[in-house]
C-alpha positions as CSV (number, residue, x, y, z in Angstrom):
1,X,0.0,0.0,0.0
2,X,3.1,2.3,0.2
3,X,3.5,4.8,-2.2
4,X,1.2,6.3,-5.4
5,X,0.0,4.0,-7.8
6,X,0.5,3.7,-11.6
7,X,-3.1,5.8,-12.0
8,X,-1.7,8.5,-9.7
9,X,1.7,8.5,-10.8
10,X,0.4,8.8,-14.8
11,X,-1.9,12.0,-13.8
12,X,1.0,13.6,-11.8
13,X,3.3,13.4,-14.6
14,X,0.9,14.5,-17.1
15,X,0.2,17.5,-14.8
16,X,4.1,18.2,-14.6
17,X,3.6,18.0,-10.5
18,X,5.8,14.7,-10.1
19,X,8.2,16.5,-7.6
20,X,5.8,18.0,-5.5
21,X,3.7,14.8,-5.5
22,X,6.8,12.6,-4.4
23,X,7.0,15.0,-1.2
24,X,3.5,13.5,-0.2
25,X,4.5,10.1,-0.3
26,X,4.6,9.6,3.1
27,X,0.5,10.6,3.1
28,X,-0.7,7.2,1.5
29,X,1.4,4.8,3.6
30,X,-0.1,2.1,5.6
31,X,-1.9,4.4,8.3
32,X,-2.0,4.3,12.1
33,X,-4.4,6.1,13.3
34,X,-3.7,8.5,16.1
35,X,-5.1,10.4,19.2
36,X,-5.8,13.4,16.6
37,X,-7.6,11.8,14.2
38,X,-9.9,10.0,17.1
39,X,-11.0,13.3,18.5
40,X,-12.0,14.8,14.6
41,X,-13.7,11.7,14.0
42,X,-15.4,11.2,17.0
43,X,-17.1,14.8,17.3
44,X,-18.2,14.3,13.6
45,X,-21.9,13.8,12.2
46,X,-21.2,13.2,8.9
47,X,-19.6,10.7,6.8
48,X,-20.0,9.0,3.2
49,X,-18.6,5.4,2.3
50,X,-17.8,4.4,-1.3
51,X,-18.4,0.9,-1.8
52,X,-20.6,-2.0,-3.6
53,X,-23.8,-3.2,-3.3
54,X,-25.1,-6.9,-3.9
55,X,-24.4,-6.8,-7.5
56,X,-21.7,-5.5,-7.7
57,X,-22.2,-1.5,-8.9
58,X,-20.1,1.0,-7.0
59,X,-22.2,3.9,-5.0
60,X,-21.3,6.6,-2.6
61,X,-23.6,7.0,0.2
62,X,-23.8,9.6,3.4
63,X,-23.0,8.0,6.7
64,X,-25.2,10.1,9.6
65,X,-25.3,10.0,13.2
66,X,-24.6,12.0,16.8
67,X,-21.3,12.6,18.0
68,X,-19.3,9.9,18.9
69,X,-21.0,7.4,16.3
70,X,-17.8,7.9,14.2
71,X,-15.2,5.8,17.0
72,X,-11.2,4.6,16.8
73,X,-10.2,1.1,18.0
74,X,-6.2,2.0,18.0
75,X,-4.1,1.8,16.4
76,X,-6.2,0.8,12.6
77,X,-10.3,-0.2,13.5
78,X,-12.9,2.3,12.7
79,X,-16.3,1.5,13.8
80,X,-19.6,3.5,12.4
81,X,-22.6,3.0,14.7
82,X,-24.5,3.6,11.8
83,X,-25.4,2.2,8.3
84,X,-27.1,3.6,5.2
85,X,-30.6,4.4,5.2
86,X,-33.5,2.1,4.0
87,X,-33.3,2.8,0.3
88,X,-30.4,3.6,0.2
89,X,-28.2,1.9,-2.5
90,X,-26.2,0.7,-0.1
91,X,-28.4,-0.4,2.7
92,X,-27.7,-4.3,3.7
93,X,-23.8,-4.2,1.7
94,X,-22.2,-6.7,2.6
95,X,-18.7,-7.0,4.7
96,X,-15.5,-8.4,3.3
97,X,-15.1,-5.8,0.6
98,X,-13.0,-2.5,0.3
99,X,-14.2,0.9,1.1
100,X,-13.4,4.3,0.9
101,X,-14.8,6.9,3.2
102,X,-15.0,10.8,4.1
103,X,-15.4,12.4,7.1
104,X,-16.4,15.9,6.4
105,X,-16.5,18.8,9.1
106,X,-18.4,21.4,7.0
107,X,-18.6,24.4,9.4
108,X,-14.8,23.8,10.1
109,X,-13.7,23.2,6.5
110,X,-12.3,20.3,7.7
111,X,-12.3,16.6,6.1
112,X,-10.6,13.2,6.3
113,X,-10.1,9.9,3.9
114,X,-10.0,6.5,5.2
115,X,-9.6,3.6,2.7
116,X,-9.6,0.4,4.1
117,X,-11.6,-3.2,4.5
118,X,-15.1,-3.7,5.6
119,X,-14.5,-6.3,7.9
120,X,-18.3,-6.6,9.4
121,X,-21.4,-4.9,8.2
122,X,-25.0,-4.8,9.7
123,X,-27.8,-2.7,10.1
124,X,-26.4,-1.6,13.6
125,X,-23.1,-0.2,12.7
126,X,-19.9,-1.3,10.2
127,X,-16.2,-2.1,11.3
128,X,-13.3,-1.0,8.5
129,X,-10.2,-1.9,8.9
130,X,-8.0,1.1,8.0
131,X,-5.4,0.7,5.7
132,X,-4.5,4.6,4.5
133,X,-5.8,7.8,6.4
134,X,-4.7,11.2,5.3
135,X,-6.1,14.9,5.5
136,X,-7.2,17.2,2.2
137,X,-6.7,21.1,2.6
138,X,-9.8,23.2,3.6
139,X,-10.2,24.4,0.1
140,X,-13.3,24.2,-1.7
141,X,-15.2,22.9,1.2
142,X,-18.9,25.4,1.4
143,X,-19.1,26.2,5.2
144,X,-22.3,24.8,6.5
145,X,-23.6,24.5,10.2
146,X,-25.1,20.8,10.4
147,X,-27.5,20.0,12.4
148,X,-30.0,16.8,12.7
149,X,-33.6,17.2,12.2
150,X,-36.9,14.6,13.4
151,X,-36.9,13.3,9.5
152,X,-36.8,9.5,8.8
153,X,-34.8,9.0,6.1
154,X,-35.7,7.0,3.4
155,X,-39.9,7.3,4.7
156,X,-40.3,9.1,1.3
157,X,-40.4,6.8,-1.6
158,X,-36.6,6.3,-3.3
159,X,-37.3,6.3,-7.3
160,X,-34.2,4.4,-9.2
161,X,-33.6,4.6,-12.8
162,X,-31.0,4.6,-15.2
163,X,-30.7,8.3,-16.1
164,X,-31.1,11.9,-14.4
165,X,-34.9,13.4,-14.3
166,X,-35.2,17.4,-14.5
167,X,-35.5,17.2,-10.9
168,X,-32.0,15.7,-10.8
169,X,-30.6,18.1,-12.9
170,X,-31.9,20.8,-11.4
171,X,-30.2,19.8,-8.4
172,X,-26.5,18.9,-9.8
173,X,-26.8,22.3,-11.7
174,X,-28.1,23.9,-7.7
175,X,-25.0,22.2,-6.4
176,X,-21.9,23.6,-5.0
177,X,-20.7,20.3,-3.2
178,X,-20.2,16.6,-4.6
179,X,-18.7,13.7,-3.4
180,X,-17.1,11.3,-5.6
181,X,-16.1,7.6,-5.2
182,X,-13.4,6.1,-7.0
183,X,-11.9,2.5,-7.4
184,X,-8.6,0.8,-8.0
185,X,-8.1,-2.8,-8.9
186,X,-5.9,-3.3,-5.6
187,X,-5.5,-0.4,-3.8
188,X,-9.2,-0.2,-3.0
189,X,-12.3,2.5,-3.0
190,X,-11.8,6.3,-1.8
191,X,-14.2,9.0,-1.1
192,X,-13.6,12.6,-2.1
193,X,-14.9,15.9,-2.3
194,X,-15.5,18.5,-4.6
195,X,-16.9,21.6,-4.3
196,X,-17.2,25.0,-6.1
197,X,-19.5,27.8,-6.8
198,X,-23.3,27.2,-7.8
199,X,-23.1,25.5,-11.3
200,X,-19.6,23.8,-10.8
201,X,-20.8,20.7,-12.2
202,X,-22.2,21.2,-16.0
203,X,-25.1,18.7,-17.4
204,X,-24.6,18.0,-20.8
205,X,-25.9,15.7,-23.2
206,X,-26.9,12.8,-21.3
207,X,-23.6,13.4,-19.0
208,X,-22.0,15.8,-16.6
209,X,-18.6,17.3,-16.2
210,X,-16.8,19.6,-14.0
211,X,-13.6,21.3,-13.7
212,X,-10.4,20.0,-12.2
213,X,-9.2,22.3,-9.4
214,X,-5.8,23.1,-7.8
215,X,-5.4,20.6,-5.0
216,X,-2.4,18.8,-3.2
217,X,-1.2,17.1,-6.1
218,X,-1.4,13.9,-5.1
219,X,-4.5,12.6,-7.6
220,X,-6.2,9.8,-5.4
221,X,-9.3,10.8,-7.5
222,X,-8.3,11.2,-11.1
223,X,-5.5,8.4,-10.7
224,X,-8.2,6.2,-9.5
225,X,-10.2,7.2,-13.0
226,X,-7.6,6.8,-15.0
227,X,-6.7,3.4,-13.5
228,X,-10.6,2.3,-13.5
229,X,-13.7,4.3,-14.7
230,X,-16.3,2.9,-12.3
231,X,-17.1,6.0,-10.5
232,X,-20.1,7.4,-8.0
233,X,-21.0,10.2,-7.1
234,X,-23.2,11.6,-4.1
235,X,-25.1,15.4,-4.7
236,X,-27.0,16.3,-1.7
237,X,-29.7,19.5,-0.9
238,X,-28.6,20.5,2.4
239,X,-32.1,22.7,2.9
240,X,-34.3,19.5,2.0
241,X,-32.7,16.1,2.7
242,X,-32.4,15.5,-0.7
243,X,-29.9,12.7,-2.2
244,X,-28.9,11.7,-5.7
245,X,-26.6,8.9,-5.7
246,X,-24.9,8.5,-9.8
247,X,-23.3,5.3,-10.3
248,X,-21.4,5.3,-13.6
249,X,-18.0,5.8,-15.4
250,X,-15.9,8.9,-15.8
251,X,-12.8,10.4,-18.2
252,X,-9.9,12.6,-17.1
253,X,-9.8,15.0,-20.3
254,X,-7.1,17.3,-20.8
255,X,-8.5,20.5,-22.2
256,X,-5.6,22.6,-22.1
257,X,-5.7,26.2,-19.7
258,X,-8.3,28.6,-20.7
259,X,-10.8,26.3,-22.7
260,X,-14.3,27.1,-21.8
261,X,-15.2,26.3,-18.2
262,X,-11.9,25.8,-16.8
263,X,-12.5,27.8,-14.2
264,X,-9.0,27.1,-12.4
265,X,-6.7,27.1,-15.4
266,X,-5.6,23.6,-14.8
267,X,-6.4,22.5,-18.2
268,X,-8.1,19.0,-16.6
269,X,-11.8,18.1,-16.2
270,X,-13.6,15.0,-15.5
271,X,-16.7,13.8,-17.6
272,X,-18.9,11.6,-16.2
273,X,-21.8,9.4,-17.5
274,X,-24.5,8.0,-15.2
275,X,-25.7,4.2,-15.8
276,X,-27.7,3.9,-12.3
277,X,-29.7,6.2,-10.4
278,X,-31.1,6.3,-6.9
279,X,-33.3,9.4,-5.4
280,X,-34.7,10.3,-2.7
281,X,-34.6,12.2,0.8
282,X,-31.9,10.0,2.5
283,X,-29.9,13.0,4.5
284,X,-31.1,13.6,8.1
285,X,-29.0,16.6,8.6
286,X,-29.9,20.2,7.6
287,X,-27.9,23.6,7.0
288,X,-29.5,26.4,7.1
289,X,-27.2,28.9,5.9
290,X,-24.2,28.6,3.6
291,X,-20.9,30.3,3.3
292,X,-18.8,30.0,0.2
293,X,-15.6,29.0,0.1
294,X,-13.2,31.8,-0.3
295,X,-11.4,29.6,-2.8
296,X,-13.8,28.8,-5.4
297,X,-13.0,29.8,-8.5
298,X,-15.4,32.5,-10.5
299,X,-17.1,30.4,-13.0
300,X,-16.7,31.0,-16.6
301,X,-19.4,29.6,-18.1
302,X,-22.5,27.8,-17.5
């Protein structure tokens, strides 16, 4: 597990970043988790786990509960006294599998990645096995004051499909945060987040895309793409409870700076087109206010 992968590796020197990527080596070794990361994870109430259902397909799904439901066996368990919702794609997934998961601190722009094994799954909680666990910078992250609400998730009816509705477009095109799940053949899932200004993430001809933006180099995500396209992504309505889980397959594309909707100048963006569906209102958490990140980049176009 030590050391970038051939997916990470290929982006890096594609991106001419290779130097400063080697200096973050030491960020994917085999983790041990510490006092630190205990405390951020046990005062967290919100997560999301990338991993597969039944059949097989890849999904993303938010992971909810009180403080404390997030807890550290030292020196590698994690144990989630939750699971996902009923509807949710990946209520009832079964153990013995890898996964990839976020913790997100919103108000704090804080968040941290744990890939690992899901040793034991059930409706009462899930135990993972952590294998990598490494920090992101605050940027991009849309500060947001959580707070838990009396809804039940999944009581509403959760429509699947195989494509996007209006509704679901109207709420990518709304968004200013998604989370992404990625896969490699044997390093595993991962979780990540992306977020920009309102209308980040374009809709286009039965797809969606959004720009690549400066980050720590590293290229978990787009190394993981360009190693395997199986790819999910998690959009959620902070105001409503809304969820729309996209599972799928995405491209790294090298537009070159400048080109329309390269909002950061990096010259990369990620296209990414949905082959399962799942909607509903499967967040029990609210925000009721929002403060943009001052990083986000202006868009330039829609």
């Amino acid at each position: 597990m030590s050391g970038f992968h051939e997916g990470e590796l290929a982006v890096q020197r594609r991106a001419g970043v290779s130097d400063d990527a080697a200096r973050l080596s030491a960020m994917v070794a085999p983790a041990q988790l510490s006092a630190g990361v205990a405390r951020f994870l046990a005062e967290r109430t919100f997560a999301a786990i990338t991993a597969r259902d039944d059949d097989g397909v890849l999904w993303l799904s938010p992971l909810t509960g009180p403080p404390g439901f997030l807890h550290v066996d030292p020196p590698t368990a994690l144990t989630a006294r939750t699971s996902p919702a009923a509807g949710d794609p990946l209520r009832g997934l079964p153990a013995d599998q890898p996964v990839g998961l976020i913790a997100v601190e919103f108000a704090l722009r804080r968040r941290l990645r744990l890939n690992g094994t899901l040793v034991d799954a059930g409706v009462d909680g899930l135990r993972v096995d952590v294998e990598q666990a490494f920090g992101n910078c605050p940027q991009y992250i849309q500060g947001r004051l959580l707070h838990a609400t009396s809804a039940n998730p999944g009581a509403a009816p959760v429509r699947r499909g195989e494509q996007p509705t209006p509704d679901d477009v109207d709420l990518i095109r709304r968004a200013d945060t998604v989370l992404v799940g990625t896969t490699h053949p044997t390093r595993g899932n991962d979780a990540s987040h992306r977020g920009g200004a309102p209308g980040f993430v374009r809709v286009e001809g039965g797809g969606l895309w959004w720009p690549d933006y400066s980050g720590n180099n590293m290229f978990t995500t787009l190394g993981n793409i360009h190693a395997d396209p199986e790819t999910a992504l998690l959009f959620l309505d902070f105001t409503t409870g809304r969820t729309l889980h996209l599972s799928g397959r995405a491209e790294v594309e090298w537009t070159g700076p400048g080109a329309l909707g390269d909002d950061d100048r990096t010259g990369r963006r990620v296209h990414f087109t949905p082959r399962h569906v799942v909607a509903g209102r499967l967040l029990p958490l609210r925000a009721d206010a929002v403060s943009p990140s001052p990083y986000n980049p202006p868009l330039t176009t829609q």
